[in-house]
OpenMM code with the backbone's topology and positions (N, CA, C; nanometers):
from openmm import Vec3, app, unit

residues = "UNK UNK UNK UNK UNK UNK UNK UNK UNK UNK UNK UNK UNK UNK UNK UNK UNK UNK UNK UNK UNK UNK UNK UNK UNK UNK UNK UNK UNK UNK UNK UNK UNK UNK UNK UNK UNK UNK UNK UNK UNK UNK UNK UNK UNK UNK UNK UNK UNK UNK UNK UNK UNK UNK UNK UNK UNK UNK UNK UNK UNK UNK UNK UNK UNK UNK UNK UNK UNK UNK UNK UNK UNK UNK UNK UNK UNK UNK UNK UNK UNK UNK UNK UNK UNK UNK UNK UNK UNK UNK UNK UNK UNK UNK UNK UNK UNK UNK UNK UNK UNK UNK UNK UNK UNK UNK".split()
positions = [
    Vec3(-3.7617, 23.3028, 3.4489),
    Vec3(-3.6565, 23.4006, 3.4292),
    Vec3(-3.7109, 23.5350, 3.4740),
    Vec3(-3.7006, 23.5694, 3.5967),
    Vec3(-3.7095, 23.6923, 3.6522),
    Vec3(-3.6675, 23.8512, 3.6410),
    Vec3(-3.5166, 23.8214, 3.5598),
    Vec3(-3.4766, 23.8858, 3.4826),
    Vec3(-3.5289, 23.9854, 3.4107),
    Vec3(-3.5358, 23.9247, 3.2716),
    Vec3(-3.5930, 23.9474, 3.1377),
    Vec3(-3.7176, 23.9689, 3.1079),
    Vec3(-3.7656, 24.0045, 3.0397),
    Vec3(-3.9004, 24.0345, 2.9893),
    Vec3(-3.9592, 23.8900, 2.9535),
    Vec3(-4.0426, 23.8979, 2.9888),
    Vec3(-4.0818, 23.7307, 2.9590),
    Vec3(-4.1022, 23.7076, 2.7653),
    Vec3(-4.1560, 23.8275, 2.7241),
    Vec3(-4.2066, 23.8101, 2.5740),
    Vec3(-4.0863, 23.7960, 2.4839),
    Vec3(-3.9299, 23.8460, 2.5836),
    Vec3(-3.8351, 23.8153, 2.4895),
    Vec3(-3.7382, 23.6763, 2.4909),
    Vec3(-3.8872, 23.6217, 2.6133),
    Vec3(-3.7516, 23.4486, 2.6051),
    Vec3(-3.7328, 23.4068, 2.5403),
    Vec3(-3.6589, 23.2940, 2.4766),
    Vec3(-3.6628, 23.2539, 2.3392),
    Vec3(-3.5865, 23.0963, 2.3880),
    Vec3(-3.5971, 23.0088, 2.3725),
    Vec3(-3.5171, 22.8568, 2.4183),
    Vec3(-3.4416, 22.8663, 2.3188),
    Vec3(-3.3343, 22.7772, 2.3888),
    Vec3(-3.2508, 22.7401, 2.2729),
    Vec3(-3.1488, 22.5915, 2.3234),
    Vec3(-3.1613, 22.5298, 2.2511),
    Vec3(-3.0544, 22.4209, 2.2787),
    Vec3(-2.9090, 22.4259, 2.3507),
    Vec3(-2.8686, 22.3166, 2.3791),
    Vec3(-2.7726, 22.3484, 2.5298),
    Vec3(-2.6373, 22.3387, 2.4345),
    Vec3(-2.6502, 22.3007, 2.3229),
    Vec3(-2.5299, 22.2960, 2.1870),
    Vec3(-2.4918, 22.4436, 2.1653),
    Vec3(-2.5685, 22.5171, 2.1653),
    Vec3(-2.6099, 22.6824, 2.1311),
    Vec3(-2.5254, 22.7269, 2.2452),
    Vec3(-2.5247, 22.7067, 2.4023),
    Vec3(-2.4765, 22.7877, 2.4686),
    Vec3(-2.3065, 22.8211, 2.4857),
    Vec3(-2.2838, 22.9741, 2.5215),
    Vec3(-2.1743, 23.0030, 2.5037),
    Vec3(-2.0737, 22.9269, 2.6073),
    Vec3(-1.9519, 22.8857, 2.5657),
    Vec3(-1.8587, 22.8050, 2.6476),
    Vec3(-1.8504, 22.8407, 2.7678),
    Vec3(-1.8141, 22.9251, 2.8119),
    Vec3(-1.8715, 22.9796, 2.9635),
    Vec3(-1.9429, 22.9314, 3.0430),
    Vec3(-2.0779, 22.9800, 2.9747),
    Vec3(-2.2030, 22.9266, 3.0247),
    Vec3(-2.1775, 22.8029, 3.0484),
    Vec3(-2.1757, 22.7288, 2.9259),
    Vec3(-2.1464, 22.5425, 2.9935),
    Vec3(-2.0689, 22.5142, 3.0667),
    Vec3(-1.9884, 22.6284, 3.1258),
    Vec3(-1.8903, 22.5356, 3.2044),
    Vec3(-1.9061, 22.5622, 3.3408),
    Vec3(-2.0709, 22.7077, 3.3176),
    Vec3(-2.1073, 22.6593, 3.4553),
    Vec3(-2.2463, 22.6310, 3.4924),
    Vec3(-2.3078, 22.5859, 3.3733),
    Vec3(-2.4166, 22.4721, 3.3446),
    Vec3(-2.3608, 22.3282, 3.4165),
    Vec3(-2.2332, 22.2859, 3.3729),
    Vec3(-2.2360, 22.2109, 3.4304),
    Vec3(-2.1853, 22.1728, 3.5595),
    Vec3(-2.1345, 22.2637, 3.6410),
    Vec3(-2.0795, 22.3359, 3.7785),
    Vec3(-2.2329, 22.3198, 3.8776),
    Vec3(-2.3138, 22.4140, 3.8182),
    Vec3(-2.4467, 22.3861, 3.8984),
    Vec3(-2.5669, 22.2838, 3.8457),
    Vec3(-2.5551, 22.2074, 3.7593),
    Vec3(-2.6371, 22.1075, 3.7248),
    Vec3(-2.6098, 21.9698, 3.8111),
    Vec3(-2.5072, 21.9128, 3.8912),
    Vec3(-2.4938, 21.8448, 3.9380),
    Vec3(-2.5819, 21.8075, 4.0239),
    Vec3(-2.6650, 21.6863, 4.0216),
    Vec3(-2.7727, 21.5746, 4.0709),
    Vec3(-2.9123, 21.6690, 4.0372),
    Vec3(-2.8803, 21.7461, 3.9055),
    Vec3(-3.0185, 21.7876, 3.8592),
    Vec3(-3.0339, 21.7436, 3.7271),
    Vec3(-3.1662, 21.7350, 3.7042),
    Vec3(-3.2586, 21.7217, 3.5571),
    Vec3(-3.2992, 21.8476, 3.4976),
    Vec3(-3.2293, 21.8341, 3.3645),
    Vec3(-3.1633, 21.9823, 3.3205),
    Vec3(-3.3332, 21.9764, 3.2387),
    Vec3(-3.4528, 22.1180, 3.2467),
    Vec3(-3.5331, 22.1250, 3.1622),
    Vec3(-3.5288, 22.1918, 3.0319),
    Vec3(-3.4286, 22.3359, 3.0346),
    Vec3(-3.4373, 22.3876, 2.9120),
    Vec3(-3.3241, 22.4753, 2.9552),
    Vec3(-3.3070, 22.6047, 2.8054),
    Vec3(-3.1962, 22.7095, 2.8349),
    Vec3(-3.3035, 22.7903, 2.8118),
    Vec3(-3.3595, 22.8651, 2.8411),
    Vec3(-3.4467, 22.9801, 2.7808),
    Vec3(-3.3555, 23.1390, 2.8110),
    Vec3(-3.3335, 23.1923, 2.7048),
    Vec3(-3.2684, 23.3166, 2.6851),
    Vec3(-3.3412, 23.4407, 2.6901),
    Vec3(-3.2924, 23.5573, 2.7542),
    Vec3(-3.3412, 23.6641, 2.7080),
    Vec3(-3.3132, 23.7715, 2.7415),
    Vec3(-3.3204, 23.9103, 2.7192),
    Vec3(-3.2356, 24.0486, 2.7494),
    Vec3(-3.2871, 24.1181, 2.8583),
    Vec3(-3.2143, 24.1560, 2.9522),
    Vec3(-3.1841, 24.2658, 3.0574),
    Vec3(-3.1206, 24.3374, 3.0689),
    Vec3(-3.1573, 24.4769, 3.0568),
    Vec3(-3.0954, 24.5636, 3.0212),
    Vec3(-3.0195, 24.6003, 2.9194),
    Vec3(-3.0154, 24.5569, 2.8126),
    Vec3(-2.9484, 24.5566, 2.6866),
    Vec3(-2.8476, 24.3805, 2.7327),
    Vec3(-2.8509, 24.3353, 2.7828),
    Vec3(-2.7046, 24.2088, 2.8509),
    Vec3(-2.8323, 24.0955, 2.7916),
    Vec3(-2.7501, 24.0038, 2.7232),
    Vec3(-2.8555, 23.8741, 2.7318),
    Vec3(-2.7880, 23.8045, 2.8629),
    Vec3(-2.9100, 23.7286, 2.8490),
    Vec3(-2.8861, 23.6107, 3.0086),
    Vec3(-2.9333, 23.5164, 2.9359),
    Vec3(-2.8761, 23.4230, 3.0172),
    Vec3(-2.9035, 23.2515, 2.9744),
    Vec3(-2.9715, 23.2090, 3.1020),
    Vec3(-3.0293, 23.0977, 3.0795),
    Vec3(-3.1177, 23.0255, 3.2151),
    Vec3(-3.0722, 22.8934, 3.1933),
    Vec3(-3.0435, 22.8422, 3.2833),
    Vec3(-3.0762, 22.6584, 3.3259),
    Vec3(-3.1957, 22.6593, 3.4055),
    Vec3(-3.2839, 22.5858, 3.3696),
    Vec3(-3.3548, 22.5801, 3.4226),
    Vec3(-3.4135, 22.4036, 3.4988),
    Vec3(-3.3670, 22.3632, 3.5918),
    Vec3(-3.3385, 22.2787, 3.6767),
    Vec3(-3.4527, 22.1817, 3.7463),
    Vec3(-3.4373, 22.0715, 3.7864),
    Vec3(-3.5396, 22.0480, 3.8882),
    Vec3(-3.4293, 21.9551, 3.9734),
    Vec3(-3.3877, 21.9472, 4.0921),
    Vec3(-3.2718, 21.9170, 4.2054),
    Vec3(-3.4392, 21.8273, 4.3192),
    Vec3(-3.4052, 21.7205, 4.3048),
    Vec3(-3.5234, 21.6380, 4.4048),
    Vec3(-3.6550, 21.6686, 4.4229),
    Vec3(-3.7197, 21.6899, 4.3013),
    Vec3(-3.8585, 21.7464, 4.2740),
    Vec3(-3.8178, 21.9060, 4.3032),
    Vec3(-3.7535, 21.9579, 4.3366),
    Vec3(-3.7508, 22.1382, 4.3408),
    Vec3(-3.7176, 22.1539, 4.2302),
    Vec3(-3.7861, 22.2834, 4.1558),
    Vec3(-3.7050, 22.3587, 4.0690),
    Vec3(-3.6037, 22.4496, 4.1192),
    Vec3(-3.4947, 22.4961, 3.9944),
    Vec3(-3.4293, 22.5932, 4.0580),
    Vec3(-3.3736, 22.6536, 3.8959),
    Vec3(-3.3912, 22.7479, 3.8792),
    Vec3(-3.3586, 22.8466, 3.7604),
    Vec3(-3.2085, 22.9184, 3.8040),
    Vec3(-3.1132, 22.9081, 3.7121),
    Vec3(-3.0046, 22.9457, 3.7318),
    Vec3(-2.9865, 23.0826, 3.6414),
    Vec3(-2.9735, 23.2126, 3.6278),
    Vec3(-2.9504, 23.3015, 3.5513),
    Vec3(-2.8177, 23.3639, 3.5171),
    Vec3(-2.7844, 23.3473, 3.3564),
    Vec3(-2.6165, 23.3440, 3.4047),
    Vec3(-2.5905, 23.4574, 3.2646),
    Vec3(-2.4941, 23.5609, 3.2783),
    Vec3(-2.4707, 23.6502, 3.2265),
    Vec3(-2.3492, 23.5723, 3.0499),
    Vec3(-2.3529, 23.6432, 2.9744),
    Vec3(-2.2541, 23.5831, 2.8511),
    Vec3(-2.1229, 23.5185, 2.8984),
    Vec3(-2.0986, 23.5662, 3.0718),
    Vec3(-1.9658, 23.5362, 3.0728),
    Vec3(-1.9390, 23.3818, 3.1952),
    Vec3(-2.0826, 23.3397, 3.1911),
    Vec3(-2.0901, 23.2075, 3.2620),
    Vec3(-2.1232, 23.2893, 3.4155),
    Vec3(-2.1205, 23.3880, 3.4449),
    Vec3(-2.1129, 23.4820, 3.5738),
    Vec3(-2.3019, 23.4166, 3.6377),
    Vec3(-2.3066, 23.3817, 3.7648),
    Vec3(-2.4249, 23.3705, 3.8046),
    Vec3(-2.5078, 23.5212, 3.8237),
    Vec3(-2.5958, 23.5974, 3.8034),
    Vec3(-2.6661, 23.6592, 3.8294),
    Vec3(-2.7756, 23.6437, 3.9078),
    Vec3(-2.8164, 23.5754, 3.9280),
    Vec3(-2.9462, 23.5226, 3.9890),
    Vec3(-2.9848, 23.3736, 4.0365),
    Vec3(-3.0293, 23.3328, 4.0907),
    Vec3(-3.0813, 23.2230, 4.1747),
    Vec3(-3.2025, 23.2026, 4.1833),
    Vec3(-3.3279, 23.1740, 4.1218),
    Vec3(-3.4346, 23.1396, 4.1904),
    Vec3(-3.4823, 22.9827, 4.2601),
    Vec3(-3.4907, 22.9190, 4.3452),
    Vec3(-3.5034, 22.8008, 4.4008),
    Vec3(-3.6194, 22.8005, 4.4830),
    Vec3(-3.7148, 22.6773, 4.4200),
    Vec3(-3.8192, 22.6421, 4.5311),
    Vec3(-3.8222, 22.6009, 4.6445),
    Vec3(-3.8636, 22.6372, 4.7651),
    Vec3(-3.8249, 22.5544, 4.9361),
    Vec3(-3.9676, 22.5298, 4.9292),
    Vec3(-3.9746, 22.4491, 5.0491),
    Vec3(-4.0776, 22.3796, 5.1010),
    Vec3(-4.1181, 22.5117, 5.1803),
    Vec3(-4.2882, 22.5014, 5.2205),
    Vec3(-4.3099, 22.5907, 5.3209),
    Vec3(-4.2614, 22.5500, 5.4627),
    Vec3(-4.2533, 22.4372, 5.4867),
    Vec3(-4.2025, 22.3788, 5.6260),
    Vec3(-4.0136, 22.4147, 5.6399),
    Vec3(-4.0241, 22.4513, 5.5512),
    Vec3(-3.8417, 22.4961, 5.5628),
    Vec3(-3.8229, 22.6116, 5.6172),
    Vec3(-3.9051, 22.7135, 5.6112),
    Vec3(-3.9026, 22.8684, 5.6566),
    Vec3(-3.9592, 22.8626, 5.8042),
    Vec3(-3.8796, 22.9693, 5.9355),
    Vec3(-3.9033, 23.0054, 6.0223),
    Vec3(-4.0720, 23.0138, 6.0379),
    Vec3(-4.1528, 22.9478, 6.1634),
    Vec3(-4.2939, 22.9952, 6.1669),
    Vec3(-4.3410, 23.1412, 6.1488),
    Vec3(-4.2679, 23.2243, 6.2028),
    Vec3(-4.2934, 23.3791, 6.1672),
    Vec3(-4.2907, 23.3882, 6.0443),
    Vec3(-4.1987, 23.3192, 5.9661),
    Vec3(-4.2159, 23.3882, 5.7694),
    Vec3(-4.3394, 23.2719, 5.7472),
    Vec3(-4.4000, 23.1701, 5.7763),
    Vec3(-4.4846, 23.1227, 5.7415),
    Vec3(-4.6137, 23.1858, 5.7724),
    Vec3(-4.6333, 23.2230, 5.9095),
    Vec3(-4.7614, 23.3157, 5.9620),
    Vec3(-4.7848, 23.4661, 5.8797),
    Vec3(-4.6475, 23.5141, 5.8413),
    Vec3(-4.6434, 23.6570, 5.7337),
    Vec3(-4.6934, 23.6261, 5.6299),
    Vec3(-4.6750, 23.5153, 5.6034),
    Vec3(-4.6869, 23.4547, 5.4277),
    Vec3(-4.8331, 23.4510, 5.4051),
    Vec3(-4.9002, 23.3930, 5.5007),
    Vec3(-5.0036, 23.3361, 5.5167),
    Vec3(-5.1211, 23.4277, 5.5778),
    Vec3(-5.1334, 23.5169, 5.6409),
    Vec3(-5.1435, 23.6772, 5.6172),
    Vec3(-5.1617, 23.7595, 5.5441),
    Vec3(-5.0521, 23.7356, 5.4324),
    Vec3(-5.0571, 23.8246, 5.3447),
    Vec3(-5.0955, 23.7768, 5.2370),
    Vec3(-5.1387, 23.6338, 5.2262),
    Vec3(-5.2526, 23.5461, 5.1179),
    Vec3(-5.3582, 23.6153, 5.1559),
    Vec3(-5.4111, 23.6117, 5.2767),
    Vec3(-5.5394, 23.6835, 5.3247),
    Vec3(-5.6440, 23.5115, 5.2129),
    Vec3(-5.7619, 23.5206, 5.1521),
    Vec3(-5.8209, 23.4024, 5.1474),
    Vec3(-5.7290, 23.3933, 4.9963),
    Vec3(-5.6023, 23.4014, 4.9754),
    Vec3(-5.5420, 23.3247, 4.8659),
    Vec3(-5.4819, 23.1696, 4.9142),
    Vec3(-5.4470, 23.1389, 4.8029),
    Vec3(-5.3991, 23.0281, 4.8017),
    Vec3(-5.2456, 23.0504, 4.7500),
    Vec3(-5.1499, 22.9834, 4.8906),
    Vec3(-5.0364, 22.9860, 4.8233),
    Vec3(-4.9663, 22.8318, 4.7764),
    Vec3(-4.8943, 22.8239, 4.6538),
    Vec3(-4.8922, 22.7136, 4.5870),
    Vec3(-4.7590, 22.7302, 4.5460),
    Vec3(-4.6891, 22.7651, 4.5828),
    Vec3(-4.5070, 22.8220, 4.5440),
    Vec3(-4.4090, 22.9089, 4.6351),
    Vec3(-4.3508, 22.8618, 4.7418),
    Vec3(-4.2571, 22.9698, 4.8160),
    Vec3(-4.0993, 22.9280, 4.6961),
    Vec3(-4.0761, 23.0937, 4.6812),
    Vec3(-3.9248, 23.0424, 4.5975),
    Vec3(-3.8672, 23.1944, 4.6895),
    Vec3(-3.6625, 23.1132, 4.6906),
    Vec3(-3.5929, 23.1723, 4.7458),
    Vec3(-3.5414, 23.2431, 4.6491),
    Vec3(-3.5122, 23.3954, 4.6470),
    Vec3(-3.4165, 23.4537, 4.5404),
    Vec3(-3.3232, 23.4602, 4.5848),
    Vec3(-3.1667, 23.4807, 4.4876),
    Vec3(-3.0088, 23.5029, 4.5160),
    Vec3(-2.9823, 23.5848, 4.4041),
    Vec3(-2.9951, 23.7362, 4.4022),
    Vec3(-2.9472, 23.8044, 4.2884),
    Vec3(-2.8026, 23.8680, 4.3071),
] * unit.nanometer
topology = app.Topology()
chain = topology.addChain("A")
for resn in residues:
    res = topology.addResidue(resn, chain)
    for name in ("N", "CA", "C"):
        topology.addAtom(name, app.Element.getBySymbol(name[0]), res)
């Protein structure tokens, strides 16, 4: 959750979430394995998370009280990105190790 402060996540059961939300929990959960809801505040607004895995990818869904998407985070493959964003990427590891490319949609 990219969002929120991480120290204020808090999980909570998918019984807990507001009707909204579930109705578009289950809008974007389709052919995914649902892991958790983890909650928490931005900007004074709580957000809700689905937090997903879609064919071994994760993908974190961030969704405002009113079921509204806010955010997108989704894992790609590195072989999915243009060679130029791979040679930048890889560059700018300098001797790191990269172990996670994720796409944002805010």
């Amino acid at each position: 959750m990219s969002l929120t402060v991480q120290a204020l996540e808090k999980k909570i059961r998918r019984e807990a979430l507001p009707p909204a939300v579930e109705k578009t929990v289950v809008q974007q959960s389709r052919d995914a394995a649902i892991r958790g809801f983890p909650t928490g505040i931005d900007k004074g607004n709580k957000i809700y998370d689905g937090d997903l895995t879609i064919e071994g990818n994760e993908k974190d869904i961030s969704m405002d009280e009113q079921g509204n998407v806010v955010e997108v985070e989704e894992a790609v493959s590195r072989k999915s990105l243009p060679p130029t964003e791979r040679e930048r990427l890889t560059k700018s590891a300098g001797t790191g190790v990269i172990s996670k490319v994720e796409s944002l949609f805010a």
